[in-house]
N, C-alpha and C positions, 0 to 999 in steps of 0.2 A: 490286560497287559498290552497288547495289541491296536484294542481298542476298535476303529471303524474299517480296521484292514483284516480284522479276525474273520476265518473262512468259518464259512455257515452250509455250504454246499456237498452235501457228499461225495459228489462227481469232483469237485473242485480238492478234495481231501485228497482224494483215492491219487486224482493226477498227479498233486504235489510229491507225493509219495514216489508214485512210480516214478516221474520225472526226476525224482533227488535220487533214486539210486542206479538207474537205470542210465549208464554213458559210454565212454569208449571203451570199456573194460569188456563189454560184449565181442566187441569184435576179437578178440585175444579166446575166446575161448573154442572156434572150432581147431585151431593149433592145439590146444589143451586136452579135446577130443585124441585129436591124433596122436599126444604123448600116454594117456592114460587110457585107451579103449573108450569106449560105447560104454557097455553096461558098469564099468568103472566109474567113469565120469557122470554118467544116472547117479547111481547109488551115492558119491559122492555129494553131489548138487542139493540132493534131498536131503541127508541128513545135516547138510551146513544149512541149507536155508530153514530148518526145523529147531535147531539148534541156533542159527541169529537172530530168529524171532522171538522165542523166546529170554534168550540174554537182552534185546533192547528192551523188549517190554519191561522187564526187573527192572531195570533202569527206571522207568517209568514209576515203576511198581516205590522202587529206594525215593524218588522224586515225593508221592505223595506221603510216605510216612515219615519223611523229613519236616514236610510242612505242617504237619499236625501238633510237629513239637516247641513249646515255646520257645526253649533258649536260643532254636537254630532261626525260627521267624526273628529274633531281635540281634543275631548274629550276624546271618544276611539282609536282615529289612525287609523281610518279604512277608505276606499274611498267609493265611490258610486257604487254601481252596478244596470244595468239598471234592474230594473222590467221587468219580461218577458210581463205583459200583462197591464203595464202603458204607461202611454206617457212621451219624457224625461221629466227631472227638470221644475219646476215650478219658478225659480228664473232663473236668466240672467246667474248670474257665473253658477249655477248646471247643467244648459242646455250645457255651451261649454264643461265643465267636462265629461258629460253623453253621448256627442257627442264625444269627444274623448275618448271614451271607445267604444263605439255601434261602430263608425267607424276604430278603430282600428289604427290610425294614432297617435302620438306624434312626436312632432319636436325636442323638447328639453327633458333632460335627464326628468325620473322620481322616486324616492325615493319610495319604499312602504316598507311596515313593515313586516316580514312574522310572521303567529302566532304559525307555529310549533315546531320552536326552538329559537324564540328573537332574529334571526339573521336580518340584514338591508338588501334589496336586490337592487342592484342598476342595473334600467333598462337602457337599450343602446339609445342612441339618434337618434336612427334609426328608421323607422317605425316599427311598434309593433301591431301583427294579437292582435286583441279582447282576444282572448283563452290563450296565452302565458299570456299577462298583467293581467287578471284577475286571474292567477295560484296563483300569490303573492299576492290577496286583504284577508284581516282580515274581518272577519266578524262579526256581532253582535249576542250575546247567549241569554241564556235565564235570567241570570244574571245580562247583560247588559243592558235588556227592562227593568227588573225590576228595575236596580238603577236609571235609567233614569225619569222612571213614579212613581218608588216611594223611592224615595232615596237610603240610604247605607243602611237602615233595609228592603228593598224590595230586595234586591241582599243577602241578610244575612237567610231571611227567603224563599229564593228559592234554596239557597245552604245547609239549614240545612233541608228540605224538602224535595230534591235528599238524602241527608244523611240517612236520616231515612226510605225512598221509600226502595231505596237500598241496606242496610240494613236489612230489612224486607223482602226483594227478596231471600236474601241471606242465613238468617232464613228459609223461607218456605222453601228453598231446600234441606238443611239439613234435616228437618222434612218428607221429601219426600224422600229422599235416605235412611236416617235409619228405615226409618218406611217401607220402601218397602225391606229392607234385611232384617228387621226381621222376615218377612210374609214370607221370603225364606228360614231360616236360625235361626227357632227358639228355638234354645237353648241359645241365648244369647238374650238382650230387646232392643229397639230402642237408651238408653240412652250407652251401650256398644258400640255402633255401630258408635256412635257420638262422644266419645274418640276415638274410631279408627281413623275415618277421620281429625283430629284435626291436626297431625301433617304433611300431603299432605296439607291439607289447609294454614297452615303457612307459608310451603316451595311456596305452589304457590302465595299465600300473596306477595310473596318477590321480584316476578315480576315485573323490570322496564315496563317491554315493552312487549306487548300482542302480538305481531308478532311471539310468540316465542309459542302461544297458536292456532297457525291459523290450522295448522293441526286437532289439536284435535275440534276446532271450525269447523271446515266443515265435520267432523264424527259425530261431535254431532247435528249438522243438519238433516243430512242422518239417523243417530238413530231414533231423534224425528218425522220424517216423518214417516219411517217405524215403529214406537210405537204408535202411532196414527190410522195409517190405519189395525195394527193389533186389536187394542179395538174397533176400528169400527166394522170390524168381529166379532169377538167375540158380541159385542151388538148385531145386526143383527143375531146373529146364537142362541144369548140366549133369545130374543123378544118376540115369539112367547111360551114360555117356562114359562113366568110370565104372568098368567090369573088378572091381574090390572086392579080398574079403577081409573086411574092416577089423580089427581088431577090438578085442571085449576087456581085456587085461593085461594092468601093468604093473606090476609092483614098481618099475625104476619110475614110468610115471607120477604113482600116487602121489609125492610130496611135490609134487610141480603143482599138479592137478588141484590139490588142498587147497593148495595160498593164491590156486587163480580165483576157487569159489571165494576164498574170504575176503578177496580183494572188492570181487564183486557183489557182495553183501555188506560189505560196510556200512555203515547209517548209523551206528551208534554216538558216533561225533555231531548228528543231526537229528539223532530220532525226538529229542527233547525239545527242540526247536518247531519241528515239525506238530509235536503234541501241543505245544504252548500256541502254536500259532492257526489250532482251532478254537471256535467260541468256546464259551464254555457251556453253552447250552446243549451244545455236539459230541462235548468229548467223552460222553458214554458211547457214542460209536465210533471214536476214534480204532478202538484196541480190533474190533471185530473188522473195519477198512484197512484197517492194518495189514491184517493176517487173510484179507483177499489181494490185497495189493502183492503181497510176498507170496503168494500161489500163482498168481497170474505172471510174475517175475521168475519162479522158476520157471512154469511151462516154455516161455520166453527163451529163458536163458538155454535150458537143455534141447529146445527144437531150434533153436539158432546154431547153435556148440555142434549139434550132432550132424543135422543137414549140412553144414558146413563142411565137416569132416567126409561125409560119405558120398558129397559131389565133387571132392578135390583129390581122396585119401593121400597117399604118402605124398603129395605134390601142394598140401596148405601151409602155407606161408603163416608166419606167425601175426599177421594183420590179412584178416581173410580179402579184404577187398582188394587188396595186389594179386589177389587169386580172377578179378575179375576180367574178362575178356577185356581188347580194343574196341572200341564204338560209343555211340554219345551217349547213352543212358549211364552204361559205366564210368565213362567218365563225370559224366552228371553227376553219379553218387557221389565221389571221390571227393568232388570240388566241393557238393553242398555239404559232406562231415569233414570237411577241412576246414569251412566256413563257420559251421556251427559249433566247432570244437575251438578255435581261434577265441570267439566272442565268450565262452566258456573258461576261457582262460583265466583272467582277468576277477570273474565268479570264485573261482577256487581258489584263484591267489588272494581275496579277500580276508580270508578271517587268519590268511597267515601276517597278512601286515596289520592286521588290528590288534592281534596277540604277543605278536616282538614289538610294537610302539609300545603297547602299552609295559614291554618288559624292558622297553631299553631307554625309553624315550620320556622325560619327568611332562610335559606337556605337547602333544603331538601337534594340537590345534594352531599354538605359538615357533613352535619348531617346525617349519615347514620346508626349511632346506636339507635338515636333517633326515625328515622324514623321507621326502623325496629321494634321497640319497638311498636311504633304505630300502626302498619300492625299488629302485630302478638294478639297486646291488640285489636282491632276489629273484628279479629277472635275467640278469647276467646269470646269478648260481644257477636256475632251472636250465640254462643255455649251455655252461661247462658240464654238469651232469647231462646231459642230453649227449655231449661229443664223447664224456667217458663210457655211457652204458647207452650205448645206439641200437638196442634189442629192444622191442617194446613190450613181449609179454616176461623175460628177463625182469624189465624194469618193474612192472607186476607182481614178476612172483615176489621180488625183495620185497616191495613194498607189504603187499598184502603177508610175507612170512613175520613182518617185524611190526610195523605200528597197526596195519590190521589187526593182526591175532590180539594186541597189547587192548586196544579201545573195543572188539568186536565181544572177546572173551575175557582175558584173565580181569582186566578191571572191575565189569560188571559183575564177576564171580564173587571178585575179593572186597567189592562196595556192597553188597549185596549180602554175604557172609557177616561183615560189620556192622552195616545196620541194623539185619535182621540178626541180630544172633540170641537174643533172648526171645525170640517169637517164629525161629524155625524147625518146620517140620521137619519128620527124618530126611522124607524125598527131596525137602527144597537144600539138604544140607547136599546130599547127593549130587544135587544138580550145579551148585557152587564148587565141588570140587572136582569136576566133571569140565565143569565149563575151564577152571584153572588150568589142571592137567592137561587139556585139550589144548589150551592156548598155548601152552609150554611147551611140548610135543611138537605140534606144528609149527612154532618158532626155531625150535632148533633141526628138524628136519628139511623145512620149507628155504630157510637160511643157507643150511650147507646143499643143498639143491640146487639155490639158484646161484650161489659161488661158485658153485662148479661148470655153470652154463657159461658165467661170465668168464670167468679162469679155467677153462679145458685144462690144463696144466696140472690143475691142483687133484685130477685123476683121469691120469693114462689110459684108463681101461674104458671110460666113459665117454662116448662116441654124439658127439650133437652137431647136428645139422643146421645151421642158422639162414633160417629158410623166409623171413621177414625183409629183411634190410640190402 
């Protein structure tokens, strides 16, 4: 599928990983600490991120036993790929198919489809390594499980759910770059600051093709690592400095605290992307890089979130680096995740204009004023959302309470239910409706939570301190 850009490296796996889920949502979480305790927000973090790993993997898991079946290969146009850790096809034809892929032999020509540009690729009648022929296989998204397991409103409501995830990605960073110049640079307010960037975000809006952002994406990498281990210092040097006793337990927290984890475990809009876009020779150790990448992401998350909290306590701001002292290292970090967040923009806003053209737009290629028009009106929307909900872990929690929970849990639960439903165990039904519940749950507690943060109004008795902006 991939073809000559498919990762072969395991270092190279592990980062894409981390680097896909691992962004500003970090910084929202030592605020999250301070609404929900210490050993609240542990326990918490642990069982979401035990509980995301395993729903994206199903995902994965719904992926390959799709492909094994005929009518849905001639459905989507896609061929079989062997499961690294199944045994072939369970039907007559799937097995000689699965064999002639696993062994690498064809006698006669073979036709595949490619999905990166709608071109036909016609293989040679010659023997053909494994690795060459599966460069051209199509594969199945997250789209595609969904319309499978639940019609064309299950592919509609997982596309308008990426829309709005990201979207809202793209909001909080705004909120996070103007809010962090204006802490630098305060003779103007965070809402000047967001006219500023307006017209760099339209011009990069206008971006066919993101290769053209690779540079600036591997500096903004490098930034966010060294912005990171600098606020770690800083926590660490200001620790001992705040005589706290930190809080363990919150009940009014916990549905804050929920949809900030789910927020920042989301990947299931990516995890299928991310599996497709290792060789196939590799992706038997995809699942196992997997599940160190999301170990090493908690450690992350929870020693970020906590140190956070216990170098600031009641005095962390809902974007912990406003928490950071005057002087040029601080400021350094500021500018270099405002930088790196900016050029990430643009990234996120991506697969939101690939998915409304292709919903709104009969030929995007030919319609280029159209298009543009569209690009440049979702930069406006992220810029009017941004002046209505100017809280950045607010903006968080909504998000993560509503199209997180939808793409993280209940879908996987309920594509997963469907596919498998003549071939599940008691436990995996358990876990289907566990994952559902769970999603539902958290959607409507995580929801009337963050309405409340936003609207103080809608209860009197609930007292919030908007301690970010």
């Amino acid at each position: 599928m991939h073809g000559e850009h498919a990762t072969s490296s395991s270092v190279k796996i592990f980062a894409n990983i981390f680097i896909s889920f691992v962004g500003a949502g970090v910084l929202g979480l030592p605020y999250a600490f301070k609404e929900a305790g210490i050993w609240e927000g542990i326990i918490i973090m642990l069982f979401v991120a035990i509980v995301s790993m395993k729903a994206m993997l199903l995902l994965i898991d719904c992926k390959y036993k799709l492909e094994e079946r005929k009518e849905v290969r001639k459905l989507f146009k896609v061929s079989p790929i062997p499961r690294p850790d199944a045994e072939k096809g369970d039907e007559g034809g799937d097995k000689e198919e699965m064999e002639t892929l696993m062994n690498g032999t064809s006698e006669e020509g073979v036709v595949k489809s490619g999905e990166s540009n709608g071109e036909v690729h016609v293989l040679s009648g010659t023997k053909t390594s494994k690795i060459e022929e599966n460069e051209h296989l199509k594969e199945l998204n997250y789209g595609d499980l969904a319309y499978y397991a639940l019609g064309t409103k299950g592919r509609l409501i997982v596309e308008m759910s990426i829309v709005i995830s990201q979207t809202g990605f793209c909001c909080s960073y705004l909120i996070f770059i103007s809010s962090n110049l204006a802490a630098l640079f305060q003779h103007l307010t965070m809402y000047h600051y967001i006219v500023f960037m307006l017209p760099g975000c339209c011009a990069l809006s206008l971006l066919r093709h993101l290769n053209k952002l690779a540079l600036f994406s591997l500096m903004a990498d490098f930034a966010n690592i060294f912005a990171y281990t600098v606020v770690f210092w800083f926590d660490f040097e200001h620790i001992h400095n705040v005589p706290i006793h930190p809080k363990t337990m919150s009940l009014e927290g916990f549905p804050f605290f929920l949809v900030i984890a789910f927020y920042c475990y989301e990947g299931a809009g990516m995890i299928l992307d991310l599996e497709s876009s290792v060789a196939m020779d590799k992706r038997d150790k995809f699942r196992s890089i997997f599940k160190m990448a999301i170990i090493s992401m908690t450690g992350l998350f929870i020693g970020f979130g906590a140190c956070g909290y216990l170098s600031f306590g009641p005095e962390t701001m809902n974007i912990i680096t406003l928490n950071l002292p005057d002087g040029v290292l601080p400021h350094a970090v500021q500018a270099l995740l405002s930088f790196s967040l900016y050029f990430t923009y643009p990234v996120m806003m991506f697969p939101v204009i690939r998915i409304l053209e292709k919903r709104l737009l009969t030929d995007p290629n030919n319609e280029v004023i159209k298009a543009n028009l569209l690009r440049l009106g979702m930069v406006l929307l992220t810029a009017v959302v941004v002046v209505l909900i100017p809280n950045f872990t607010t903006l968080m929690a909504l998000v993560g309470a509503t199209c997180c929970t939808l793409l993280a849990f209940i879908l996987p639960g309920l594509i997963h239910w469907r596919i498998f439903q003549e071939s599940r165990s008691c436990l995996a039904k358990v876990l289907d409706v566990l994952l559902i519940f769970m999603g539902c749950i958290a959607t409507v507690l995580g929801t009337i939570d963050a309405l409340k943060r936003l609207f103080p109004s809608l209860d009197p008795n609930h007292t919030v301190v908007d301690t970010g902006i």
